[in-house]
C-alpha positions as CSV (number, residue, x, y, z in Angstrom):
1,X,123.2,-65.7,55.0
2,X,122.1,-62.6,56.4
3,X,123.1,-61.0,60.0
4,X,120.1,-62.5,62.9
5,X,119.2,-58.5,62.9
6,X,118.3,-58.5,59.2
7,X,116.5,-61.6,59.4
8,X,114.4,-60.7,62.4
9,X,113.4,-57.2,60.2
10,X,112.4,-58.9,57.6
11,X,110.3,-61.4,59.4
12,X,108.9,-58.4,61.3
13,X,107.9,-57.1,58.1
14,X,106.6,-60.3,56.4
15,X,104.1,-60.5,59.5
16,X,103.0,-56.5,59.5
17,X,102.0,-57.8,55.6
18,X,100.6,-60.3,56.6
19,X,98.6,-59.1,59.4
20,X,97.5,-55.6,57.0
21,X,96.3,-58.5,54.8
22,X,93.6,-60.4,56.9
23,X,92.9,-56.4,58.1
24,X,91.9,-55.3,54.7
25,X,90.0,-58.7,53.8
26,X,87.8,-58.5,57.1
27,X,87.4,-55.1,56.3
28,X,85.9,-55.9,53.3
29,X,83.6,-58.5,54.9
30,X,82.5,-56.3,57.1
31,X,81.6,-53.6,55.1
32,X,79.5,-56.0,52.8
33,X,77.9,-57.4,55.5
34,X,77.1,-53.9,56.6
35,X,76.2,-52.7,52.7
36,X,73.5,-55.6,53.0
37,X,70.8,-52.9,55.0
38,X,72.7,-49.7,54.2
39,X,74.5,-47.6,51.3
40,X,75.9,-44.6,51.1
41,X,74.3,-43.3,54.5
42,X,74.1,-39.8,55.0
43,X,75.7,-38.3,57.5
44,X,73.5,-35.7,58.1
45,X,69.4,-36.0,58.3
46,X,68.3,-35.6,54.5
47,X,65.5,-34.0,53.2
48,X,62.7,-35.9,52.0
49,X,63.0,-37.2,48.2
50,X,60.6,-36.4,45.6
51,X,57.9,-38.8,45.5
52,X,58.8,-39.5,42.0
53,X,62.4,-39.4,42.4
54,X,64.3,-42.6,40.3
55,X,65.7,-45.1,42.8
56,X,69.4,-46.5,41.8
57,X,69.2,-49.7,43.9
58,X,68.0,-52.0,45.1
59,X,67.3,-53.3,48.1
60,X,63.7,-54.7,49.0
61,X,63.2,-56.1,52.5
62,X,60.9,-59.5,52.1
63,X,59.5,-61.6,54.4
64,X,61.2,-65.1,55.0
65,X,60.0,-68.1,57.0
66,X,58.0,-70.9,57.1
67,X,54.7,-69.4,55.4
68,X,55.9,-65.4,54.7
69,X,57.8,-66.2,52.1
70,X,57.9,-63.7,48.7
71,X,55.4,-61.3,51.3
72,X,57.0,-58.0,51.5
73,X,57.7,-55.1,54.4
74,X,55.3,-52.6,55.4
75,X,55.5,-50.5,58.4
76,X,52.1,-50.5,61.2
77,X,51.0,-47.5,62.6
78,X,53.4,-46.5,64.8
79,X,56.2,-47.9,62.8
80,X,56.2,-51.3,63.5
81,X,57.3,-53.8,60.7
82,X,55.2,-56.4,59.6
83,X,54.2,-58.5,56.7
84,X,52.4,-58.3,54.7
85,X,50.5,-60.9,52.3
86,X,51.1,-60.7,48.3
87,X,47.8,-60.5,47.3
88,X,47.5,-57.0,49.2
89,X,50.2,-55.8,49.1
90,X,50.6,-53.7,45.7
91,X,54.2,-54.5,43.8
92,X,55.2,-50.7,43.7
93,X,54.6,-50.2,47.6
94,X,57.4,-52.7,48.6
95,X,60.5,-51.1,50.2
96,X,63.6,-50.1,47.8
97,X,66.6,-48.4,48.9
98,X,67.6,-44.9,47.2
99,X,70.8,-43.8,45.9
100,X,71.0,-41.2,49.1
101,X,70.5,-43.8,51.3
102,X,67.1,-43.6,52.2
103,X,64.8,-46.2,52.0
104,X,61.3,-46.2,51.1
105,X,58.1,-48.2,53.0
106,X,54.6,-48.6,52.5
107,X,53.1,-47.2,55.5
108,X,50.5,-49.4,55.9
109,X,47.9,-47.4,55.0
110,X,48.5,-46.7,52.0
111,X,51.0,-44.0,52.3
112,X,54.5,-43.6,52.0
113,X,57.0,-43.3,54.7
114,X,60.9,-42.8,54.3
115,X,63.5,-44.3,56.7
116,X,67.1,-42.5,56.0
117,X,69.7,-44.2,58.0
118,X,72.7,-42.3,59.0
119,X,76.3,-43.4,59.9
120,X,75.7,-43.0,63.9
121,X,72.9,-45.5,63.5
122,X,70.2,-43.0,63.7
123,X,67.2,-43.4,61.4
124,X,64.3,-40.8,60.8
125,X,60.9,-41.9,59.7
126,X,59.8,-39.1,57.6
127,X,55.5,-39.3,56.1
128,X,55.0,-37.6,53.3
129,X,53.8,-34.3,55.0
130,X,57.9,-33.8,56.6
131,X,56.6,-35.0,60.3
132,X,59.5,-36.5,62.0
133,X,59.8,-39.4,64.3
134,X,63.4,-40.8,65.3
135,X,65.0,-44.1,65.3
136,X,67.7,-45.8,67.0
137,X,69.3,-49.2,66.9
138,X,70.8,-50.5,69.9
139,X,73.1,-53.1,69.6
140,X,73.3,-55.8,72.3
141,X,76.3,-59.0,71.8
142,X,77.2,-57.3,68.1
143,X,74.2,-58.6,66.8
144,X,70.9,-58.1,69.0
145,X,69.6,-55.0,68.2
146,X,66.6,-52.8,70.4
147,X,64.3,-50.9,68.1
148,X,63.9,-47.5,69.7
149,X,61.4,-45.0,68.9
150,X,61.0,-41.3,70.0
151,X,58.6,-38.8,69.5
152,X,57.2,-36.1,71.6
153,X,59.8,-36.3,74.1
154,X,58.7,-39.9,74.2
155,X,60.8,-43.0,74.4
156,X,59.3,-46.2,73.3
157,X,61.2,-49.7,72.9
158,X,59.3,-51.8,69.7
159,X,61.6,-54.7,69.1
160,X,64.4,-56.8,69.5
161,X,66.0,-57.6,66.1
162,X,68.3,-60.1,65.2
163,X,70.4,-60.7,62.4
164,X,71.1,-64.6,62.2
165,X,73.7,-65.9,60.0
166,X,75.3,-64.8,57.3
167,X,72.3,-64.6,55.7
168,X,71.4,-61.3,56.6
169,X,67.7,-62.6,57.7
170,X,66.2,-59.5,60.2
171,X,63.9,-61.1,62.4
172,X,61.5,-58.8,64.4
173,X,60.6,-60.1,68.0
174,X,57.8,-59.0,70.4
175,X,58.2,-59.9,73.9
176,X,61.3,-62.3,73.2
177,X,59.1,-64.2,71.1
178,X,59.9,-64.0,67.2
179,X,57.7,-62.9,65.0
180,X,57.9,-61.9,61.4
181,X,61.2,-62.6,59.5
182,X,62.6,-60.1,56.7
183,X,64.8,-61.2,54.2
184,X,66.7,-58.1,52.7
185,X,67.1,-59.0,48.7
186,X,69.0,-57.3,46.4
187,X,67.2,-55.8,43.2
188,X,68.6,-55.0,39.7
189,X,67.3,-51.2,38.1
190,X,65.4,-53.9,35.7
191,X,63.6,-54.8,38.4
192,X,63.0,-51.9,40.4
193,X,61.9,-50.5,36.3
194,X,59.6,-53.7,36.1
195,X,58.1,-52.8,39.4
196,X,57.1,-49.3,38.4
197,X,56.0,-50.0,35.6
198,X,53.8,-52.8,36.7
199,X,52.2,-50.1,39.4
200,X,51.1,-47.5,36.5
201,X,49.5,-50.9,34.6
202,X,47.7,-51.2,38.2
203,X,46.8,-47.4,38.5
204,X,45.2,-47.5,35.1
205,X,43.5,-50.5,35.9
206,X,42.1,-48.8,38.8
207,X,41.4,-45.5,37.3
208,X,39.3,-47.6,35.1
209,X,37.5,-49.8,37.4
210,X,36.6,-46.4,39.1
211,X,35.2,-45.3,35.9
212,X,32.9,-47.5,35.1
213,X,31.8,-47.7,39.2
214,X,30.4,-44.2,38.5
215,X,28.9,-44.5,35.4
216,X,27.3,-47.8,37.4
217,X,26.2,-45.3,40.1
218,X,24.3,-42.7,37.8
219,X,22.5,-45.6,36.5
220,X,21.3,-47.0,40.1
221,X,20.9,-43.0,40.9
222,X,18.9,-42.1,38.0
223,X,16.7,-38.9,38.4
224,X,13.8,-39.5,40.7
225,X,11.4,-37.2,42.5
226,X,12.5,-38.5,45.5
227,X,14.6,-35.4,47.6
228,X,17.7,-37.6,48.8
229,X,20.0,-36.1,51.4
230,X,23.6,-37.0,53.2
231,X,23.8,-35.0,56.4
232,X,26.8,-34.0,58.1
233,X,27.4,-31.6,60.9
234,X,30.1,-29.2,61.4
235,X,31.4,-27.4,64.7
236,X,34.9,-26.1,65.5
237,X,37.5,-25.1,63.4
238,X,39.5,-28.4,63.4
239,X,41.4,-29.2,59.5
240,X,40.3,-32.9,60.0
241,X,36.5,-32.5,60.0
242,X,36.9,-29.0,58.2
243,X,38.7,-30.3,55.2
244,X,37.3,-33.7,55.5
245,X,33.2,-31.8,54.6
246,X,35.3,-30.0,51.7
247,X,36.1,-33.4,50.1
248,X,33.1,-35.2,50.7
249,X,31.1,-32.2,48.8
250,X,33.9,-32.8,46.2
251,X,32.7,-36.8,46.0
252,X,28.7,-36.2,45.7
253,X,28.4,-36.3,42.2
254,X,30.8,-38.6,41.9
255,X,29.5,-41.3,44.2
256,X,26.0,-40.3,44.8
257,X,24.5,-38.6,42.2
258,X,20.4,-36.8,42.8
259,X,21.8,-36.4,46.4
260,X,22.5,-33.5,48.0
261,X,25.1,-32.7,50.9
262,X,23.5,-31.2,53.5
263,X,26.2,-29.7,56.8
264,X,24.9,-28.7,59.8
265,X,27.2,-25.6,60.9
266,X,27.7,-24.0,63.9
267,X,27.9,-20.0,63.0
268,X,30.3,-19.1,66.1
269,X,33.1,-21.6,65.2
270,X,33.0,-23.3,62.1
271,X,35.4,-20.3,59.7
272,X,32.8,-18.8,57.3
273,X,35.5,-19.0,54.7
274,X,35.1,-22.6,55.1
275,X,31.4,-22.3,54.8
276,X,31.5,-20.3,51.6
277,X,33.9,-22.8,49.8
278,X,31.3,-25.4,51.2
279,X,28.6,-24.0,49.4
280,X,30.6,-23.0,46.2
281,X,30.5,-27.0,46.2
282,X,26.8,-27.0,46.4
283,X,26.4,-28.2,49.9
284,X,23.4,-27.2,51.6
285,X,24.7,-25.1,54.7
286,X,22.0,-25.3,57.6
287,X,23.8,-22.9,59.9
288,X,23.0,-21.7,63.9
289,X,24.6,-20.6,67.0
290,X,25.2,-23.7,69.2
291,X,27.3,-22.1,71.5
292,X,25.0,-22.1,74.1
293,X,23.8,-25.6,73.4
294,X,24.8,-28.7,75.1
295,X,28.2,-30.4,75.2
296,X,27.3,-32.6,73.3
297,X,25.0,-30.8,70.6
298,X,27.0,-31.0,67.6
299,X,27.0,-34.6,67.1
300,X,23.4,-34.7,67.3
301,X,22.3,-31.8,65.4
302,X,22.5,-34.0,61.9
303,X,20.6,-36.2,62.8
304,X,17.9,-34.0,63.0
305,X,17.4,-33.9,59.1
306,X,15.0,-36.9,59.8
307,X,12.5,-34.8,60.8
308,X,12.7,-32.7,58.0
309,X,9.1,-33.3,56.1
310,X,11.0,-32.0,52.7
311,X,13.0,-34.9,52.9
312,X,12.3,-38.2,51.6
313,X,15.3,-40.3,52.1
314,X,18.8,-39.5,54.2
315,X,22.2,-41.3,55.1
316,X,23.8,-39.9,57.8
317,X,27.7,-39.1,57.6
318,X,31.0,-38.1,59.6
319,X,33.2,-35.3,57.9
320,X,36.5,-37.2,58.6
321,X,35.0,-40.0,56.5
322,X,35.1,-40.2,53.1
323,X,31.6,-40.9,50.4
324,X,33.1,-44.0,48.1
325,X,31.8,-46.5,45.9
326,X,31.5,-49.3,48.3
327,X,29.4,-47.2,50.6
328,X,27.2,-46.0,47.4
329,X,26.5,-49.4,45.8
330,X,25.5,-50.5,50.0
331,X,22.8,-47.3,49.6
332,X,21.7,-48.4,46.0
333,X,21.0,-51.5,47.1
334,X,18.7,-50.1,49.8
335,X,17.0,-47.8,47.7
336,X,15.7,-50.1,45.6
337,X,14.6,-52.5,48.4
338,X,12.0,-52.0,50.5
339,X,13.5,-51.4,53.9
340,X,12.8,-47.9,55.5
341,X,16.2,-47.7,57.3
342,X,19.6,-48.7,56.5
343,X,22.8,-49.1,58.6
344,X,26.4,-50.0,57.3
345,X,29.0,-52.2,59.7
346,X,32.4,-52.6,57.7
347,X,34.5,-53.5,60.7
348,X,35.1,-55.3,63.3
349,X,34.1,-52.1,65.7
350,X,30.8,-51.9,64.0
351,X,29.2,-54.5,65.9
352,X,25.7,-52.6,66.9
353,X,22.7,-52.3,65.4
354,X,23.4,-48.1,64.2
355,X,26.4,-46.6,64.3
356,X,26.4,-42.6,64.4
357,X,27.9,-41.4,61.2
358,X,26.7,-44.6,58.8
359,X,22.9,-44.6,59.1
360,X,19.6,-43.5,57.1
361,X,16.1,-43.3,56.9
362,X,12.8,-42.8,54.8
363,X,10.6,-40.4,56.1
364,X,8.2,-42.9,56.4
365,X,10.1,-44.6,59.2
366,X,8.9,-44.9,62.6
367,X,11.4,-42.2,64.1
368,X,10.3,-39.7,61.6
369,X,9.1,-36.5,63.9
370,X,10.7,-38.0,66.7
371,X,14.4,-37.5,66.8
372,X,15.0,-33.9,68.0
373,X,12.5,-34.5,70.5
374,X,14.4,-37.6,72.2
375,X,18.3,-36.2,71.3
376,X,17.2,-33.2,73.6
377,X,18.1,-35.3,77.1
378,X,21.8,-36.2,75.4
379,X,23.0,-32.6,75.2
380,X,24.4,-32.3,78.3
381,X,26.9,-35.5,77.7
382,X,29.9,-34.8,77.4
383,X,31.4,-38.7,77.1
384,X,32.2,-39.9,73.9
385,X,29.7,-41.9,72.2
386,X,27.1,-40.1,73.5
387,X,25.4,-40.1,70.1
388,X,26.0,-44.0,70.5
389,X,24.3,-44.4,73.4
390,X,21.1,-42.8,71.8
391,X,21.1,-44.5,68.9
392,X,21.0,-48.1,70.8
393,X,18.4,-47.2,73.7
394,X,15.9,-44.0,71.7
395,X,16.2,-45.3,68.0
396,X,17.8,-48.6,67.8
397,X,14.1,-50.0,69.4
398,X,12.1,-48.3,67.0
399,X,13.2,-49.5,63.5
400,X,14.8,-52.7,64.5
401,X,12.3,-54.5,62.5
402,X,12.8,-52.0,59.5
403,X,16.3,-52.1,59.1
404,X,18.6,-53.5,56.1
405,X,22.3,-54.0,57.2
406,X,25.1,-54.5,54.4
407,X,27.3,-56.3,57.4
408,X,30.9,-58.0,56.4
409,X,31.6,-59.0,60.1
410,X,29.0,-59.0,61.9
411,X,25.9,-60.6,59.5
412,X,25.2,-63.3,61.7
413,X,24.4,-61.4,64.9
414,X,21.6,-58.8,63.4
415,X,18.5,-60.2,61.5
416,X,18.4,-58.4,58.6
417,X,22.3,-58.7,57.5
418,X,23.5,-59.2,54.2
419,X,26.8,-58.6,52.5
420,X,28.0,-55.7,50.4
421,X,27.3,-56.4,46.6
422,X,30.8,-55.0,45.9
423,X,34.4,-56.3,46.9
424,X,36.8,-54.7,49.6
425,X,39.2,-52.5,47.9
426,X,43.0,-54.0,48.1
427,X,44.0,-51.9,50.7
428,X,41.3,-52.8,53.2
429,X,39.4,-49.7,53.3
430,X,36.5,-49.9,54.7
431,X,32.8,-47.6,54.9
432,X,33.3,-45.1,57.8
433,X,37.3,-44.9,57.7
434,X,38.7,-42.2,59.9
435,X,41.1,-39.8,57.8
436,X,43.1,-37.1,59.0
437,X,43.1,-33.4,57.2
438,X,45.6,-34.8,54.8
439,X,43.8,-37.6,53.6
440,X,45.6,-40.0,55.3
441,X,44.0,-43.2,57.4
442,X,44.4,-43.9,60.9
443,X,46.3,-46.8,60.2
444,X,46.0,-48.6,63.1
445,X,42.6,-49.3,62.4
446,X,43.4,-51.1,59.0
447,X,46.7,-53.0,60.7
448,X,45.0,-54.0,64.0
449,X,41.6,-54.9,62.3
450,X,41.3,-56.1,58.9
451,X,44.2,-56.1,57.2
452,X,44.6,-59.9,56.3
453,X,41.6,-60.7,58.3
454,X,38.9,-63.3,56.6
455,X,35.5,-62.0,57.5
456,X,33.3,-64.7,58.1
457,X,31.4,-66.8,55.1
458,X,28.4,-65.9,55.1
459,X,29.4,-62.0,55.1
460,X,30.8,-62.5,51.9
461,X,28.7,-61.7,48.7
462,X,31.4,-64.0,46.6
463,X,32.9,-67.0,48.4
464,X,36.4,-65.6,46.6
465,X,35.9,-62.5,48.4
466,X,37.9,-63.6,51.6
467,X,38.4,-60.3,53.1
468,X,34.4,-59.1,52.4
């Protein structure tokens, strides 16, 4: 029998083992638990990955819940999560975690943004251009967590987020009030390879839908007589409008070929390098000093090609749109019809009878001669819209009875509506989207407008087509 000092030691010790035990296994726990949104965080903010850079794992964030399930992650403008629905969603824009840590997001819009999550619960949203915005989680009760969001010296508060169970399920609330549920899911490398390889399937498919879309469009385009011309105008030095008239002229032959780009330039702002390159391009450069002009002159000035008597048929344009397919097979349509005016509405902001930057005319319309004449009194406007405001009380009365609309919201409200002959592309793109120098949408007008939105029946040229 040992002494009562030995004996107490050694049930000292025992415990000490036994408490280093239950240390170590919640330890463990805990670090799986934590594994389940992050691995191998950096402790430092990393640099953006190559955009072909091989993820090693495997984690895909996808929604859960009563009627999101198998619907995967995508960030809104701003950075706000949301679901969103298989059928739009493409396969290789779902969210996968990197071997550095950082995890990868559809945007949205169609682009790419990076969340890297560091040790001191910092995350940085990085787009594919290197901006920065920052992230923090803060915990409330160990599990309630406030999405925080700075930028600019700004401080916004998105979220609360829970984390329920020991299933891992991230739920996103807005005002207290839950919203969509995430379920992270663990993927394989075959998976992750599947995925990938499933996108490139998808990109040839769409390289080759795009193919034959032009080939469609020289058809409907033959060579006429007919002088056909899509008017822009051009004033300041800004990249987004700049660059934006530099990629248009790129798209004219591939979208509308026998018509000719046409920019209305102003000579003291608009950089004459950007001019040359324009023409280079074989735009049509129409160029004056507007500096002594009206506020508001430059977003009238393109509209003057309709009094142009060399012109037989026009579309109007904004720079910081893009010419596609959808907009093309719209005009196509109205060329062969016999409408003298045509207006596209391909959102839910579209609702009047012309907007400014996706109108046209024959020159045997009823404005014809008329349009410099009447835009004189608007110079002097500085509001936005101003060109809006013309367009509804000057023009809008004139050709009301002479206009064909290709309308996927709105078809019902104007006489003369019908649907585009050709589906919405996937990623809810629509005629007249804004995009930045880079190319990039303003995603908030695809989340906050159409994205999952059914237009209405009769707006839909296939009953299938439930987004237009």
């Amino acid at each position: 029998m040992p002494p009562p000092a030995l004996r107490t030691t050694i049930a000292i010790a025992l415990a000490l083992v036994t408490i280093i035990q239950l240390w170590q296994q919640h330890a463990h726990v805990e670090q799986r638990h934590r594994h389940q949104f992050s691995r191998d965080r950096p402790r430092t903010q990393p640099k953006p990955a190559a955009q072909d850079a091989a993820p090693a794992a495997t984690l895909e964030l996808v929604c859960a819940g009563s009627g999101d399930r198998g619907r995967s992650l995508y960030c809104q403008a701003g950075g706000e999560a949301r679901c969103g629905a298989d059928a739009t969603v493409p396969l290789h824009l779902r969210a996968w975690e990197r071997d550095d840590g950082r995890l990868t997001i559809d945007g949205g819009d169609g682009e790419r943004k990076r969340l890297a999550v560091r040790d001191d619960g910092r995350v940085v949203c990085v787009d594919v251009n290197g901006g920065e915005d920052r992230w923090k989680f803060l915990r409330r009760g160990g599990h309630r967590a406030g999405l925080v969001h700075e930028t600019q010296g700004r401080v916004r508060v998105f979220d609360d987020l829970d984390f329920e169970g020991q299933q891992g399920v991230l739920i996103a609330r807005k005002r207290h009030k839950p919203r969509a549920p995430f379920q992270p899911k663990r993927l394989d490398a075959a998976h992750v390879a599947r995925s990938r390889a499933e996108a490139s399937v998808a990109a040839a498919e769409e390289a080759r839908q795009d193919n034959e879309q032009r080939l469609e469009l020289k058809r409907r385009f033959a060579p006429t007589k007919e002088r056909r011309v899509i008017a822009m105008a051009l004033y300041g030095d800004d990249p987004k409008y700049v660059e934006g008239c530099i990629e248009n002229a790129k798209l004219v032959e591939a979208y509308f070929p026998t018509w000719r780009l046409r920019v209305y330039a102003d000579s003291s702002s608009v950089p004459s390098e950007k001019l040359r390159e324009l023409e280079a391009l074989k735009a049509e450069i129409h160029l004056d000093d507007w500096s002594a002009e009206g506020a508001s002159h430059g977003m009238f000035r393109r509209f003057f090609v309709a009094d142009d008597v060399t012109v037989d048929r026009f579309i109007i344009r904004d720079s910081d749109s893009r010419l596609n397919a959808r907009d093309a097979f719209a005009v196509a349509d109205w060329v062969e019809s016999a409408y003298e005016v045509h207006t596209v509405r391909d959102h839910p902001n579209h609702q009047r009878l012309l907007n400014g930057g996706m109108w046209g005319a024959t020159r045997r319309s009823q404005i014809h001669g008329k349009v410099e004449m009447l835009a004189r009194q608007y110079f002097d406007h500085d509001a936005y819209g101003a060109d809006l405001d013309f367009l509804a009380a000057d023009i809008a009365p004139l050709v009301e009875q002479e206009v064909l609309a290709h309308d996927s919201y709105s078809c019902e409200l104007f006489a003369g509506s019908r649907p585009f002959p050709t589906r919405r592309p996937a990623d809810f793109q629509h005629v007249g989207q804004v995009f930045d120098a880079a190319g990039r949408t303003r995603g908030d007008d695809i989340d906050s407008f159409t994205r999952g939105v059914a237009v209405p029946p009769a707006c839909r040229a296939n009953p299938d087509w439930t987004y237009g």
